[in-house]
Structures are given as C-alpha cells and as structure tokens.
Backbone bond lengths (Angstrom), bond angles and torsions (degrees), N, CA, C in turn:
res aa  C-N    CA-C-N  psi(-1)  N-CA   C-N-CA  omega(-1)  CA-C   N-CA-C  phi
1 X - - - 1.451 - - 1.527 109.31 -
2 X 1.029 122.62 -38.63 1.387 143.51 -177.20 1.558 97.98 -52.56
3 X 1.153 106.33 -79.65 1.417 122.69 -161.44 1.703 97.89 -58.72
4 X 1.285 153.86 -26.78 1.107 171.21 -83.76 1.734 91.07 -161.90
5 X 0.896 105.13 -57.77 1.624 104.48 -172.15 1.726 113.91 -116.29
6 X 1.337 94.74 40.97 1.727 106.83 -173.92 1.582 111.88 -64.27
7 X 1.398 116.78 -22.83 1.275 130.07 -167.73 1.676 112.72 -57.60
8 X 1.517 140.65 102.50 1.194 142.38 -155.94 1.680 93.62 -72.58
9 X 1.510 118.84 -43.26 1.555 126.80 -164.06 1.851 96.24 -69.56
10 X 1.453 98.67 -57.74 1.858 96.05 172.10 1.884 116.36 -38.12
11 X 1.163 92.63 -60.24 1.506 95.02 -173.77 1.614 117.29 -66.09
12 X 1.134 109.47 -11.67 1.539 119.43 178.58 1.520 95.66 -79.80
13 X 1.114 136.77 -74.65 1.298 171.25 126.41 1.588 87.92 27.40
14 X 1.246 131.97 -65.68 1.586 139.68 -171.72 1.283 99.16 -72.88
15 X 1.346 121.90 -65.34 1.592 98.26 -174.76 1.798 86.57 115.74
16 X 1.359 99.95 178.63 1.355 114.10 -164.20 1.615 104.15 -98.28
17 X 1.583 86.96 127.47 1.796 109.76 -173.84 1.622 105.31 -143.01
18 X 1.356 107.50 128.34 1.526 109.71 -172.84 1.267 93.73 -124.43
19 X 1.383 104.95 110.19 1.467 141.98 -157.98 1.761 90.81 -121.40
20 X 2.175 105.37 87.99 1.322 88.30 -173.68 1.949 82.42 -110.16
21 X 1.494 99.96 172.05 1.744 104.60 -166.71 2.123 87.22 -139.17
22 X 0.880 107.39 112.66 1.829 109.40 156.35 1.692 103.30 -107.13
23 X 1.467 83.32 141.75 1.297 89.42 -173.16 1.419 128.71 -97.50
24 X 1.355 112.24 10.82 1.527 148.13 163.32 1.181 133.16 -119.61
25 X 1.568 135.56 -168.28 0.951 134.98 -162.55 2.132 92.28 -125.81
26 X 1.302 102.86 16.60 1.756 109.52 172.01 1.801 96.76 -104.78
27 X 1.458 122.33 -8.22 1.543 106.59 163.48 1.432 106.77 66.50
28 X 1.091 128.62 41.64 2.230 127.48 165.35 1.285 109.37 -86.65
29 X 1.521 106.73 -9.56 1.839 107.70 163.66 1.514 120.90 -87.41
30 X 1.451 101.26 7.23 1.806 94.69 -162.39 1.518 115.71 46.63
31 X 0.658 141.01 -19.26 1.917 133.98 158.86 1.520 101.31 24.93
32 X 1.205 127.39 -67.68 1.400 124.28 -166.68 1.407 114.78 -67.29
33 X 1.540 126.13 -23.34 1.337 133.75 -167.11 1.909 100.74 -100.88
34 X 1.530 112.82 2.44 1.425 92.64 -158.28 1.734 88.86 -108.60
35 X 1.506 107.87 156.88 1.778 121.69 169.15 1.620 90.16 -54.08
36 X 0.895 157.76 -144.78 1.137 139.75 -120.65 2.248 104.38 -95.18
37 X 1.166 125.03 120.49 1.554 147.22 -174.79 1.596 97.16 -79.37
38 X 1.098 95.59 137.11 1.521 111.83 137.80 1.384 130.46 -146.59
39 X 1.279 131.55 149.03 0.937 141.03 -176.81 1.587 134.16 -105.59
40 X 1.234 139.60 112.59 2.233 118.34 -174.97 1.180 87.02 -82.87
41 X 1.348 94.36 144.38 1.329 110.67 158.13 1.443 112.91 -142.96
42 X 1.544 116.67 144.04 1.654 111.34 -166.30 1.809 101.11 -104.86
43 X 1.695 92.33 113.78 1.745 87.95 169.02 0.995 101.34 -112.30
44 X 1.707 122.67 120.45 1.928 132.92 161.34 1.569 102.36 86.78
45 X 1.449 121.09 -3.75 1.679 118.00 -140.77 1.179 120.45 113.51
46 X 1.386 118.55 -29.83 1.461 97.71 172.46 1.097 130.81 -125.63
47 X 1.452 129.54 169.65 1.868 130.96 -117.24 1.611 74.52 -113.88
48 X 1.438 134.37 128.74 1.128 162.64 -149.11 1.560 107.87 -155.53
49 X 1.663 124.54 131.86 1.638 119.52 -178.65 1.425 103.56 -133.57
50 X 1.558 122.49 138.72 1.282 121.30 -171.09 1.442 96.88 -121.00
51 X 0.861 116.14 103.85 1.713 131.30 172.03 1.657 135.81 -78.86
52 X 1.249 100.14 139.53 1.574 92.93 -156.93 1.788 101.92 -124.39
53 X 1.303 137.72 -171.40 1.509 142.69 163.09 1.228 108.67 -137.58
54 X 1.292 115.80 174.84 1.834 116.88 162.69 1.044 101.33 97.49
55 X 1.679 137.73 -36.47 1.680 115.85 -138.66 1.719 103.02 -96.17
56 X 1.331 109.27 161.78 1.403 110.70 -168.00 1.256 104.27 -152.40
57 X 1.703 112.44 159.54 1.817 107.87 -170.65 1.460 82.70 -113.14
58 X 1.593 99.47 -168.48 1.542 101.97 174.40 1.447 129.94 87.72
59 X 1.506 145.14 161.10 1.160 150.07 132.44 1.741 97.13 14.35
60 X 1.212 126.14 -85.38 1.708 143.64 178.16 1.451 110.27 -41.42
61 X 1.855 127.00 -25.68 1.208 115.22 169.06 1.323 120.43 42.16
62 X 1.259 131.80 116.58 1.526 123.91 147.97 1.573 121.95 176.26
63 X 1.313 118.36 140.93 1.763 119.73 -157.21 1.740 93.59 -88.58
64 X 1.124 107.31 127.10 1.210 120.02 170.22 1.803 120.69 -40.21
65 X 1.021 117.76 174.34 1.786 99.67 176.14 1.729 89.41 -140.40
66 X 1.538 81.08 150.63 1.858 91.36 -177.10 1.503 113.23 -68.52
67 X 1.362 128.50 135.35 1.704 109.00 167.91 1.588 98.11 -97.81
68 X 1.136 133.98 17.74 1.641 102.90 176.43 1.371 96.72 162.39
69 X 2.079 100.43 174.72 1.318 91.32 148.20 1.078 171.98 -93.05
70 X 1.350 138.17 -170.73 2.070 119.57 -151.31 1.575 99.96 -57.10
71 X 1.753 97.91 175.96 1.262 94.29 174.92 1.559 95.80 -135.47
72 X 1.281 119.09 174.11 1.861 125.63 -172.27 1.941 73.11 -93.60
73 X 1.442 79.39 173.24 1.443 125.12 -157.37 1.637 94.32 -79.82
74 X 1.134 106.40 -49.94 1.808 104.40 -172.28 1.799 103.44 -96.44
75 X 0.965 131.54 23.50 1.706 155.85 163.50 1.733 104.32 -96.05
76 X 1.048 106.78 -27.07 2.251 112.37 -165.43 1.335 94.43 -72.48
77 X 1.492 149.83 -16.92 1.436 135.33 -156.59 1.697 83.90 -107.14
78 X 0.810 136.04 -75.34 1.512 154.91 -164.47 2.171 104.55 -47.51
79 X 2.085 93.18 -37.30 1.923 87.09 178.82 1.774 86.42 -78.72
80 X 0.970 127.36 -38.39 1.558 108.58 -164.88 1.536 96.01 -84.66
81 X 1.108 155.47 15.41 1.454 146.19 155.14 2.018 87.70 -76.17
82 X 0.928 113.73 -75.80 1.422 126.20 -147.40 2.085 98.15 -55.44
83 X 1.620 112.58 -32.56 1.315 98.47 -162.06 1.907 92.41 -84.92
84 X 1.265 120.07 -17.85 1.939 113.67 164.49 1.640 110.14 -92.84
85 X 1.230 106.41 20.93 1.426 120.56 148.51 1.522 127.99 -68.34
86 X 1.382 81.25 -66.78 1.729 106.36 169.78 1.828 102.80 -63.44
87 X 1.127 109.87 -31.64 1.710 106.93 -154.06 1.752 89.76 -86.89
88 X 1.002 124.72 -38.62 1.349 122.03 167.03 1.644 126.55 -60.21
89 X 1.559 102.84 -38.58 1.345 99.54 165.55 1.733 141.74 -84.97
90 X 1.640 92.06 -3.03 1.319 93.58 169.98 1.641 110.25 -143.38
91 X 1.100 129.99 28.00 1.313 126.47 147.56 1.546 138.31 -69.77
92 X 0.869 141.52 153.96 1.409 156.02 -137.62 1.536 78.82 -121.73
93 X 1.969 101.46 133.05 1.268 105.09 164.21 1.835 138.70 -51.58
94 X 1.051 113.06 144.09 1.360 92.94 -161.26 1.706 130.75 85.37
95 X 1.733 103.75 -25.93 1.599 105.83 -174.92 1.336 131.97 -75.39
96 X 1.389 122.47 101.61 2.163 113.89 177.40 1.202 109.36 -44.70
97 X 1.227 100.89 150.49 1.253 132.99 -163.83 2.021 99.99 -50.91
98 X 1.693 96.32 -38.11 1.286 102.29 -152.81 2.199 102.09 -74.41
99 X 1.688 81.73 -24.84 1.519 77.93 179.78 1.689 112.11 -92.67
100 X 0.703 122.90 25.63 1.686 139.75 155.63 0.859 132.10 -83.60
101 X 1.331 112.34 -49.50 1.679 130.54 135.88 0.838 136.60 -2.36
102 X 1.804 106.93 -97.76 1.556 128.07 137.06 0.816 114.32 -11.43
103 X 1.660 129.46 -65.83 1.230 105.42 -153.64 1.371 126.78 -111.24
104 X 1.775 104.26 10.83 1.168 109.73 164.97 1.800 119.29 -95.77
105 X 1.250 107.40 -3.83 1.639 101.57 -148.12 1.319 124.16 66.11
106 X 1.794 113.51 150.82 1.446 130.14 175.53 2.066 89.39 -42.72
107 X 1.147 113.92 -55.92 1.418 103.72 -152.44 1.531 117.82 -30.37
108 X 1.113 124.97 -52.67 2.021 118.41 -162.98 1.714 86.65 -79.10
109 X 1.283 115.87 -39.15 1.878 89.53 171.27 1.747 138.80 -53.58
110 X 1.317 86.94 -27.59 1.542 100.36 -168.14 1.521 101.63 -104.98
111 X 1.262 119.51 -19.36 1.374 129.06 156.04 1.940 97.62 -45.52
112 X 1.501 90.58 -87.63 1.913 88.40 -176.08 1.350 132.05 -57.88
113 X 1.292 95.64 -21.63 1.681 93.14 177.45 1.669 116.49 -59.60
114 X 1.400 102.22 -42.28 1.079 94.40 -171.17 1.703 122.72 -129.59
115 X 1.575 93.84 49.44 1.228 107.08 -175.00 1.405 101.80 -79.32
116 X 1.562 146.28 -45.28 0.927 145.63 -173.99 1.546 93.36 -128.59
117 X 2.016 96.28 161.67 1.662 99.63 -173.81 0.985 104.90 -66.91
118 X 1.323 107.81 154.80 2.208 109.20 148.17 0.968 102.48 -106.35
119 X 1.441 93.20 143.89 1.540 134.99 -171.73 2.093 95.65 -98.42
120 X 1.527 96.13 129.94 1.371 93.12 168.14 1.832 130.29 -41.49
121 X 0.698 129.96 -35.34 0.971 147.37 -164.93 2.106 120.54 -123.98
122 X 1.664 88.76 -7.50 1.497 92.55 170.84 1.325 131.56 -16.45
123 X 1.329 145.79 136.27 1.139 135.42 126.60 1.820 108.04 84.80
124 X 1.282 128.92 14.29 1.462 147.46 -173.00 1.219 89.41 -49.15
125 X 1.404 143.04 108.65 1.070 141.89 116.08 1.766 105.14 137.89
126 X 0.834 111.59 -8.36 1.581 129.81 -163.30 1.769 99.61 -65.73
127 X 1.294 95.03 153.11 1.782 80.07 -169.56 1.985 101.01 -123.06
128 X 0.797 109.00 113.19 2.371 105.89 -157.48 1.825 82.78 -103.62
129 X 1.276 121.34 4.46 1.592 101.75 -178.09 1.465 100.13 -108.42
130 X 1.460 135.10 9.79 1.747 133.36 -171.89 1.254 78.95 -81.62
C-alpha cells in the first residue's frame, strides 16, 4: 500500500485519511476507529483483510462499517485505490475522507470496490485522479 501511494503531491492532494490496519483480531491498529480499517485475517494460511470506512476517534466517535468480503494481501493496494476513487469523485470541496464516508454510506464504496475483480497486481501505476 505504501509503495502504491508514494506520491507526496497525491497524498497532499487527498487530504487527511487515517488508514489504520491491525493485523489481528486483538485490534493494536484501531481498524474499527480509522476513515478507512483494515483488518488480517488468517483463512487455511492465508493472510486475508476485511476492510471497513466511516470510523472515527475523538469527540465524532464512530466504528467503521464493513463493505464486503476479505481481500488477499496483494488485492489491498488496488481496494484502497478504488475506495479514494469514489472519495475523490464525490466529496465536497474541502471534505475528509472520513466525512464522505459518513455521509455517504458503505454503499458507493462497496458498489466500486467490487464491481469488477481485482487482479493481484491490477492497474500498477495507472493514475484515475488526472
């Protein structure tokens, strides 16, 4: 994910998103409290992430909500391209990520996320915010 959104001008450009990830089901990432969650989860052996939007710390309080089901490990760069897809196309100038969220509902996320498959390796480098 990191490497995926290395761009300092992109990330300026988005605005503030607290993109927290635990990598268990003991939660030391806050996952549930962050604008966009993730979660590991181990199916058979393998490292699986169930991702959520909405959640917020603070005064504003609020548990993120799941959009769907898990995703593999090399699928996580491509669901978080697609849900500041949506967050770019329908936010209000000025609006965080987290109140887009809010105030759209999981629906237009989980709408795009998983309108078509992802491909491990989908879409490497492609730029959907020019």
């Amino acid at each position: 994910i990191a490497e995926r959104f290395d761009n300092l001008d992109f990330q300026h450009d988005i605005g503030e998103i607290e993109l927290n990830i635990s990598g268990c089901i003991n939660a030391c990432g806050h996952h549930h409290v962050g604008s966009i969650g993730v979660l590991g989860d181990d199916k058979d052996g393998s490292e699986w992430y169930q991702v959520s939007t909405g959640g917020a710390q603070g005064n504003q309080a609020a548990i993120g909500k799941i959009i769907g089901p898990s995703f593999s490990a090399l699928q996580m760069p491509e669901v978080i391209d697609r849900l500041l897809q949506v967050y770019v196309r329908e936010r209000f100038e000025d609006e965080r990520f987290v109140d887009t969220a809010q105030r759209l509902g999981v629906a237009p996320f989980k709408e795009h996320v998983y309108a078509t498959p992802i491909k491990a390796d989908a879409l490497v480098g492609e730029d959907h915010y020019a």
